[in-house]
N, C-alpha and C positions, 0 to 999 in steps of 0.2 A: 167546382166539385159539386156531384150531386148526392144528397145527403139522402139514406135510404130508412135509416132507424137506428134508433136510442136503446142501447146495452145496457141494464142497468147492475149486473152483475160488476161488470168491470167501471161502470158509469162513464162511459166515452160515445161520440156519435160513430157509426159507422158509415162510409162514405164511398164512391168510384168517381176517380177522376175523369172529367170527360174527354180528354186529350189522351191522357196513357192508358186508360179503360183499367186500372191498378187502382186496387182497396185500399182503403187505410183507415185508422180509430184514430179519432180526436178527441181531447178534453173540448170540453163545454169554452173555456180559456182561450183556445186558439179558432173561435167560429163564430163569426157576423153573420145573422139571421138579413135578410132581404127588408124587414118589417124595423130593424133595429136602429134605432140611431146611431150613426159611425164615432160621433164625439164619447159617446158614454162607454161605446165598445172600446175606444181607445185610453179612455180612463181609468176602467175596470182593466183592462192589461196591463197599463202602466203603475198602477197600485200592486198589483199581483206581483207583478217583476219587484217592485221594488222593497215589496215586501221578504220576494224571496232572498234575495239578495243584502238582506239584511237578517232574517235568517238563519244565514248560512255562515256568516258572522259574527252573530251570538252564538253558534254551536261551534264553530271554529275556537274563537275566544275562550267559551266557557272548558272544554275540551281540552286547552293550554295549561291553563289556573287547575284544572283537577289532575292534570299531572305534571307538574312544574316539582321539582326536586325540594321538597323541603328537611332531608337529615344533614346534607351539610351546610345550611345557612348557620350561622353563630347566631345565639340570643344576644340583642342588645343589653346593655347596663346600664346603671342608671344615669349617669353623665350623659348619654346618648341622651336617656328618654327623658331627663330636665332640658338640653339643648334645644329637642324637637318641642317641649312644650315651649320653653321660652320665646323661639319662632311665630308660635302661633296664635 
């Protein structure tokens, strides 16, 4: 891909492929500079992903717990709640 200029409205590189001669925008995230070290570009990806994906599992999670039904749970008593102390 040949890289032509930096959008900073949208903050994406814009690109033409030199095989399909077809545009496309890229995050800053999916592009190795020529000058760049491959190990760091592959760390900085792999932190990204893995960030994202974790993410996307705290707002899953948290998203469950703020709508999880709580008028028909029964309130414990107190036999319960000396039992769960006693346990602990």
């Amino acid at each position: 891909m040949r890289l032509f200029k930096y959008l900073p409205k949208s903050q994406r590189f814009e690109g033409v492929w030199e095989v399909t001669k077809q545009k496309e925008r890229l995050p800053r995230i999916k592009i190795i500079f020529d000058e760049e070290d491959p190990k760091k570009f592959v760390e900085r990806f792999k932190s990204a992903y893995q960030n994202r994906i974790y993410a996307d599992a705290l707002i899953k999670y948290n998203y469950y717990i703020e709508n999880m039904p709580k008028h028909q749970i029964p309130e414990i008593d107190n036999f319960q709640v000396q039992r769960i102390l006693a346990m602990t």
